[in-house]
C-alpha positions as CSV (number, residue, x, y, z in Angstrom):
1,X,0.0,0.0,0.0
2,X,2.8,2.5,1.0
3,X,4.4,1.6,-2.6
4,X,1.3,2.9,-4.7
5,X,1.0,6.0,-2.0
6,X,4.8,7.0,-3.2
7,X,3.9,6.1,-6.6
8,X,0.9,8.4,-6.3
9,X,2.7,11.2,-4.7
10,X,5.6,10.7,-7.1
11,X,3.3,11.4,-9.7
12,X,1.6,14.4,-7.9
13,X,5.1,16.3,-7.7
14,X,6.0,15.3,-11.1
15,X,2.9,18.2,-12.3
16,X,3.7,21.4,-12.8
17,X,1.5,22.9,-10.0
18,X,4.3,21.8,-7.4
19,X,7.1,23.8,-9.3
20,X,5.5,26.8,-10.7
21,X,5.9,30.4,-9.2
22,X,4.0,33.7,-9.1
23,X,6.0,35.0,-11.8
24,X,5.3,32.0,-14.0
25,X,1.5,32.4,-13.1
26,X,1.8,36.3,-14.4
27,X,3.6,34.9,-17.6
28,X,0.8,32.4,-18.2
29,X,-1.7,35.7,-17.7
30,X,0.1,37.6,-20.0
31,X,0.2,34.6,-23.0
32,X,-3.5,34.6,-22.6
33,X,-3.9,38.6,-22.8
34,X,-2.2,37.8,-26.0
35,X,-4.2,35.3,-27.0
36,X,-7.1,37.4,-26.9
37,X,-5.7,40.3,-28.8
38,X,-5.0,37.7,-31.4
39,X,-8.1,35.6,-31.7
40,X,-10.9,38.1,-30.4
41,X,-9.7,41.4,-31.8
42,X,-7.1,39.8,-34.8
43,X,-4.0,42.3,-34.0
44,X,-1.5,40.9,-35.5
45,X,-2.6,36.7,-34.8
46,X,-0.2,35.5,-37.2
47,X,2.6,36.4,-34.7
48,X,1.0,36.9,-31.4
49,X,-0.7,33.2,-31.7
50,X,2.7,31.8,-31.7
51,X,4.6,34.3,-29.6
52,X,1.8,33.7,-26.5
53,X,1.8,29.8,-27.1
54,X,5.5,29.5,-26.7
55,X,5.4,32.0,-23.4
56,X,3.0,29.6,-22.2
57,X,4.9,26.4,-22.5
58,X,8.0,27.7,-21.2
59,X,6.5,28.5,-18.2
60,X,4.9,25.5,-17.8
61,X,7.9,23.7,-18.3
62,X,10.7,25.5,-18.1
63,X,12.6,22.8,-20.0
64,X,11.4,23.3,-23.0
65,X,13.7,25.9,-23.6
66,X,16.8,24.0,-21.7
67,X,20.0,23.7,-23.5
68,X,21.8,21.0,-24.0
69,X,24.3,19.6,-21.1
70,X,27.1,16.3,-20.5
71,X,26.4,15.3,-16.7
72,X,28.6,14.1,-14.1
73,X,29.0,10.5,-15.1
74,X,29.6,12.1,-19.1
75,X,26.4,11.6,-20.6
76,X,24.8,13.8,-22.9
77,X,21.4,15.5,-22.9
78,X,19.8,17.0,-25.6
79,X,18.3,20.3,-25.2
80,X,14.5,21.7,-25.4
81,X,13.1,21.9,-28.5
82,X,12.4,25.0,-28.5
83,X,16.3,25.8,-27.5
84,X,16.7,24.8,-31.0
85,X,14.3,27.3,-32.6
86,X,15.6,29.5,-30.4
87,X,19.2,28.6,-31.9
88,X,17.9,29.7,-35.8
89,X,17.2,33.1,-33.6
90,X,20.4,33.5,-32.3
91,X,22.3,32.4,-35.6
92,X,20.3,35.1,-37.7
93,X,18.9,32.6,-40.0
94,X,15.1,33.2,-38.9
95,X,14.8,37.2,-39.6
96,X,16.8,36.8,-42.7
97,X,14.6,34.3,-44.3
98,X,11.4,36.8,-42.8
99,X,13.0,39.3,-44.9
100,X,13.0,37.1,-47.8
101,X,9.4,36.4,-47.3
102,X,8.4,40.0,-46.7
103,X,10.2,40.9,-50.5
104,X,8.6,37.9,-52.2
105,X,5.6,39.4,-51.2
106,X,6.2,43.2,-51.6
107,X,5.2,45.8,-54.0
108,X,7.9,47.8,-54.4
109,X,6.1,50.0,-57.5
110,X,4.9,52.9,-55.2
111,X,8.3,53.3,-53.9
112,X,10.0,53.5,-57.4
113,X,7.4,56.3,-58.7
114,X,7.5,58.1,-55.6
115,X,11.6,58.0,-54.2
116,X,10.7,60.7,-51.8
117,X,8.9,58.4,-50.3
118,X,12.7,57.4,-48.9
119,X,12.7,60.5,-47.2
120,X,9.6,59.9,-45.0
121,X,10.7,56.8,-44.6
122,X,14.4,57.6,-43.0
123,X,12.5,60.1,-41.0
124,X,10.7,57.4,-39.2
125,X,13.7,56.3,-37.8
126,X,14.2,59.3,-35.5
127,X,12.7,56.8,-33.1
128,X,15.2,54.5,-33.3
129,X,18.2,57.2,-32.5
130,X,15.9,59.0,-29.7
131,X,15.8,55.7,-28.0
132,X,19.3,54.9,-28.2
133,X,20.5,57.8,-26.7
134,X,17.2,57.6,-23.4
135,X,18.7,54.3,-22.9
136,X,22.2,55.4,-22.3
137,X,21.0,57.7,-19.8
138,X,19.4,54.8,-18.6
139,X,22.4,53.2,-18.2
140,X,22.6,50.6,-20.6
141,X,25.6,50.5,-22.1
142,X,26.2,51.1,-26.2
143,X,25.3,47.5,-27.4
144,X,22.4,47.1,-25.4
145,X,21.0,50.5,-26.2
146,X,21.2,49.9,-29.8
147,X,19.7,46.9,-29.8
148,X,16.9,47.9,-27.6
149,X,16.3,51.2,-29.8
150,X,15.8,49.3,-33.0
151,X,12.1,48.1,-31.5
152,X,11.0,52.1,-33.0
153,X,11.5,50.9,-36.2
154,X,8.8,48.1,-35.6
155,X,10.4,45.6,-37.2
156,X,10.8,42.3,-35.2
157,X,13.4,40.5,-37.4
158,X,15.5,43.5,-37.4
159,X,15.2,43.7,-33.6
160,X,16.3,40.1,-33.3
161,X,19.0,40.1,-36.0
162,X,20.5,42.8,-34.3
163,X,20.4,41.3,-31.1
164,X,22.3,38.1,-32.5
165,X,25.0,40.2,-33.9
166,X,26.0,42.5,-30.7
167,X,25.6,39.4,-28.6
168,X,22.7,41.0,-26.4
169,X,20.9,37.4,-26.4
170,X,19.9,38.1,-23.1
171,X,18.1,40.9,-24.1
172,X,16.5,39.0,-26.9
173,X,12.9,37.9,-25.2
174,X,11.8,41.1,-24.2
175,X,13.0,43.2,-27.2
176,X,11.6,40.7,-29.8
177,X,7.9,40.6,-27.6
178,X,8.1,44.5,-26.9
179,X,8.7,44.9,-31.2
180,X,6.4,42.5,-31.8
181,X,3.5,43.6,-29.4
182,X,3.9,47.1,-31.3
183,X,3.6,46.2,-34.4
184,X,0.4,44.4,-33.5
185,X,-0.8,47.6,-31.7
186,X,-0.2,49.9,-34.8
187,X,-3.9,50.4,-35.4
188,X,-4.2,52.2,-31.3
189,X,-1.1,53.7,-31.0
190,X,-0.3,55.4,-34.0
191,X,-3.4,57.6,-35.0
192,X,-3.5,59.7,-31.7
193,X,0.3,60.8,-32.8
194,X,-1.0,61.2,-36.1
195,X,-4.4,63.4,-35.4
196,X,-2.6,65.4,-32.6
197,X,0.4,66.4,-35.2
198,X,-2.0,67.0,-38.3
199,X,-4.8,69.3,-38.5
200,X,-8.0,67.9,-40.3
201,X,-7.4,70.3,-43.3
202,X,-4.1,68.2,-44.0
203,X,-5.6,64.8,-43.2
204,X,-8.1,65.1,-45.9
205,X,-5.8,66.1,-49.0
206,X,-6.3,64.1,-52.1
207,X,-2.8,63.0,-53.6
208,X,-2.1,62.6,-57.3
209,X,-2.3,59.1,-58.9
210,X,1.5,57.7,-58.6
211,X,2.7,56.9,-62.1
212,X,3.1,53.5,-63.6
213,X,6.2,51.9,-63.1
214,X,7.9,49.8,-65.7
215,X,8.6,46.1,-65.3
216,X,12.5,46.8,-66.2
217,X,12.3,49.4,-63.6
218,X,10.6,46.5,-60.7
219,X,13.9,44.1,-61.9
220,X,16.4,46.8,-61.6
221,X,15.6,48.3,-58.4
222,X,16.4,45.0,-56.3
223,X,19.6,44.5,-57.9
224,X,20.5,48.5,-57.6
225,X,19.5,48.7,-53.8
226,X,21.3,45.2,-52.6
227,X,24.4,46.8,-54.3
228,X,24.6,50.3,-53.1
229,X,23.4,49.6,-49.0
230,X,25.3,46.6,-49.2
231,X,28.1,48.2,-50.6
232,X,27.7,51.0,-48.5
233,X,27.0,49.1,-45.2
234,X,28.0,45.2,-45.8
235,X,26.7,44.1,-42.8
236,X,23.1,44.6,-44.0
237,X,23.7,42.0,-46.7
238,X,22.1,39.0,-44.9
239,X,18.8,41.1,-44.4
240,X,18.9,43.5,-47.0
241,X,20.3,41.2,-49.5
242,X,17.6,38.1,-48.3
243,X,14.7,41.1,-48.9
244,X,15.8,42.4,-51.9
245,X,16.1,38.7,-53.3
246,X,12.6,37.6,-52.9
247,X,11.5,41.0,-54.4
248,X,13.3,39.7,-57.2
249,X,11.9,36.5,-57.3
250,X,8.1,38.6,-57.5
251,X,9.7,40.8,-60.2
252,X,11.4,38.8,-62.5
253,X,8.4,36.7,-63.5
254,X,10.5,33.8,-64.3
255,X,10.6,31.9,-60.9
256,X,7.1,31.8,-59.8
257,X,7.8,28.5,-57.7
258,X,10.3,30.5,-55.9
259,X,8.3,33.5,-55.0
260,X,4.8,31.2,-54.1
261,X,7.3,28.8,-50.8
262,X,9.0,32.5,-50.0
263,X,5.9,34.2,-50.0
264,X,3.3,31.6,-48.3
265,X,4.9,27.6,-47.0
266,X,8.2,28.7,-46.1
267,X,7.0,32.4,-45.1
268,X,4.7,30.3,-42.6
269,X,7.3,27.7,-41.3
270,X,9.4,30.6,-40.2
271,X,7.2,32.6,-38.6
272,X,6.1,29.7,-36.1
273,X,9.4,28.4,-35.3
274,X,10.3,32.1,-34.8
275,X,7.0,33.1,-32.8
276,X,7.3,30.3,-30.7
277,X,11.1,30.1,-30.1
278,X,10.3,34.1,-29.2
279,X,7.5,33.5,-26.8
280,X,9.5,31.2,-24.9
281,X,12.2,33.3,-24.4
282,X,9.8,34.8,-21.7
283,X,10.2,32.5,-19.2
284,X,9.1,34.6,-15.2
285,X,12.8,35.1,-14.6
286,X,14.1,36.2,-17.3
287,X,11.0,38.5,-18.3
288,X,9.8,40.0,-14.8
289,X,12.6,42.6,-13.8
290,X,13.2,46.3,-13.9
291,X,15.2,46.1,-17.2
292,X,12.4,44.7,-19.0
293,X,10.0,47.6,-17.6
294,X,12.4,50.0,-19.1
295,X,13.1,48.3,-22.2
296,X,8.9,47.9,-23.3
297,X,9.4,51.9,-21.9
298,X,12.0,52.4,-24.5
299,X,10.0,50.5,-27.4
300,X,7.0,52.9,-26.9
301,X,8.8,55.7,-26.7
302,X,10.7,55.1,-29.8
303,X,7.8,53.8,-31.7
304,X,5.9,57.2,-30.9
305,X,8.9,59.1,-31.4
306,X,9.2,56.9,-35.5
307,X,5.8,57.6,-36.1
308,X,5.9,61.4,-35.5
309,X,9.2,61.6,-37.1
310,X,7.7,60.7,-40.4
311,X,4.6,62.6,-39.7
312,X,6.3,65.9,-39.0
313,X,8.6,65.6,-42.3
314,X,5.1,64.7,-44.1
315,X,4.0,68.2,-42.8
316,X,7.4,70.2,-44.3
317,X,6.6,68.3,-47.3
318,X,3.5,69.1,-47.6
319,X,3.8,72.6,-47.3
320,X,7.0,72.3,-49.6
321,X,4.5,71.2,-52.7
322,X,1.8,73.6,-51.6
323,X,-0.5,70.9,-50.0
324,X,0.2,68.1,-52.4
325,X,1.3,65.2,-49.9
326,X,-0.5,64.6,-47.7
327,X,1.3,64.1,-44.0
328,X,-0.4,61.1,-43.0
329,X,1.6,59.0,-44.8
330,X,4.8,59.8,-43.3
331,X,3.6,57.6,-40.3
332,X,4.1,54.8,-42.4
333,X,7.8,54.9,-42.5
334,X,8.1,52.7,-39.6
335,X,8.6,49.1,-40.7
336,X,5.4,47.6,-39.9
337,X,4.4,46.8,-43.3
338,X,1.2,46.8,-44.5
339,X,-0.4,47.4,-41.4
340,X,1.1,51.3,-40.6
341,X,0.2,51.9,-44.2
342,X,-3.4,50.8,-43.4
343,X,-3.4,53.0,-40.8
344,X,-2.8,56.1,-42.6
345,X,-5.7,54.6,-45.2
346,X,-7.7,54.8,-42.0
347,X,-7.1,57.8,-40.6
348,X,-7.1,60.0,-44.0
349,X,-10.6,58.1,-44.9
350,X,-12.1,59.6,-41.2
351,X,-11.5,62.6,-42.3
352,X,-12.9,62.3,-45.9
353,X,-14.4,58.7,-47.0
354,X,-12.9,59.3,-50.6
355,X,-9.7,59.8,-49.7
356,X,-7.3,56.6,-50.9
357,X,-3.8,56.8,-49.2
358,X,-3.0,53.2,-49.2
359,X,-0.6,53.0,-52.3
360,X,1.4,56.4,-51.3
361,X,1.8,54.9,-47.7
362,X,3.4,52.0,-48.9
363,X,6.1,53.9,-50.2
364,X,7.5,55.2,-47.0
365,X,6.3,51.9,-45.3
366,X,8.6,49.3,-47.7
367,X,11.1,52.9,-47.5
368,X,10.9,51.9,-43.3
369,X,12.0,48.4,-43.8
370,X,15.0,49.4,-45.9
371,X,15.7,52.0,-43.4
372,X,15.9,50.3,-40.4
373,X,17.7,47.5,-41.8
374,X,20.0,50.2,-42.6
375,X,19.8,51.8,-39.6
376,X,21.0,48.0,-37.7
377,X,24.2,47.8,-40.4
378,X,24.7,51.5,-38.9
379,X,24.6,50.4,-35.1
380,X,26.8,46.9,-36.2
381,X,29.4,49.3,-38.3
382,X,29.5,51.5,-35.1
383,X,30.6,48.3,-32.4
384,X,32.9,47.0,-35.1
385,X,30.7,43.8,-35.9
């Protein structure tokens, strides 16, 4: 009888109930927080379903995410699987192949016949350098605060490639969940920065139908850009190169196999083993500290600072041309792409139902994603990587 007792207890202790801690009970809140912003309100579910799954296993079991180990008498373990997503994080391969999705699926066209859509675009990244320097005087020290300040270019692979590369892998979980949790809150935090910086007179200008762009034009433009920022800044290669490669798989017509797995199966395949592996990076310990506070600060603060960046230089620009651009779409410089460019759709359509934005936004929004990769080499060229 006392066997099956010990056998019973055994098995109680073995749950997780026994080894849990509050911290791990506030991580489980928080995954399901994000599942409900995913499922009931759809912000963003395509990475939020994934990022709160894998914050809930790993603090479940805290294994999961375990590396690998030899023990006393010289055996070898293997590690978590998610360690080993986690690994494709660290090694850069996961945001580069993102990147390669992102072009495969990418319009480039509205960038071409607008290029001062680069402008706007840059200008978003005033979040990114504002952030750098608030976290210095928040006394992180010139690696960290670079890769913390590159969540105001909302761009998650960026924010986890540049992680990987100044060796800030401890920062990793909450810079990736921070860039990732703003990109999926574009819609609510960018159009009170955008309505208190514009009056409703500028919101509701018409722009003029961008030109159409030539097919040579759509080929060339991968080729020219991969040569001149890589040239320029090398160490943007792996993302700006991977980008600008499926862009020319969409362009060139010829490999339409190639540009259907970048754009949808192996789009798809990446972006769970990257959620995931980025969820459960969030384990109670790591996650629930002071630095963490300050670094979701950071994000916001960049992220406002990105968006009002581009706004403001869509104002100058606007009065520049005598009221033809319309400011709105400077807010879609940050790299959140479509969605900040669906934003400023939204917001210049509550001003006038017949205004369309959406194909000028996307300039400055695919402008954003070149910029903050640019904007990463920059930080990397600075620390010698």
């Amino acid at each position: 009888m006392s066997g099956i007792l010990d056998t019973l207890s055994n098995l109680v202790h073995q749950t997780a109930f026994f080894n849990l801690t509050w911290g791990n009970y506030v991580m489980i809140i928080v995954a399901f927080v994000f599942f409900y912003l995913a499922i009931k309100h759809g912000f963003e579910p395509l990475l939020l379903v994934p990022i709160a799954f894998g914050m809930l296993l790993v603090n479940i079991y805290p294994d999961i995410m375990a590396a690998p180990f030899t023990d006393a008498s010289g055996i070898e373990h293997a590690g978590g699987l998610l360690h080993y997503f986690f690994q494709l994080d660290e090694w850069s391969i996961l945001p580069s192949l993102i990147f390669m999705g992102v072009g495969a699926m990418t319009d480039f066209g509205p960038l071409i016949a607008n290029p001062i859509s680069f402008l706007l675009g840059a200008a978003a990244q005033l979040g990114i350098y504002a952030a750098y320097f608030l976290a210095i005087l928040l006394q992180f020290n010139g690696k960290e605060a670079a890769a913390i300040s590159i969540i105001g270019g909302a761009d998650g692979p960026t924010s986890i490639f540049l992680c990987g590369k100044l060796g800030q892998t401890a920062l990793m979980g909450p810079i990736a969940v921070a860039a990732y949790s703003y990109m999926s809150l574009v819609p609510i935090i960018q159009p009170p920065v955008m309505k208190l910086l514009t009056t409703e007179k500028e919101r509701k200008i018409k722009m003029e139908q961008l030109r159409p762009v030539s097919k040579l034009e759509k080929i060339l433009f991968p080729i020219v850009i991969t040569v001149v920022v890589c040239l320029l800044l090398p160490s943007t290669a792996p993302l700006v190169g991977m980008l600008m490669l499926g862009n020319l798989f969409r362009e060139s017509g010829v490999v339409k196999q190639l540009t259907e797995t970048a754009s949808n199966a192996l789009m798809y395949i990446v972006v769970i083993l990257l959620g995931t592996s980025v969820g459960a990076t969030t384990s109670a310990e790591a996650f629930l500290n002071v630095t963490t506070l300050k670094i979701v600060a950071l994000g916001l603060i960049a992220f406002i600072f990105g968006t009002a960046g581009g706004v403001l230089l869509g104002k100058l620009m606007c009065k520049l041309t005598h009221g033809k651009i319309n400011p709105l779409i400077g807010s879609a410089g940050v790299s959140a792409v479509p969605m900040a460019a669906r934003v400023s759709q939204k917001v210049g359509a509550e001003a006038d139902p017949t205004n369309f934005l959406l194909m000028h936004a996307m300039g400055p929004n695919v402008a954003g994603v070149i910029g903050t990769a640019v904007a990463a080499g920059t930080f990397m060229a600075i620390f010698g990587v």
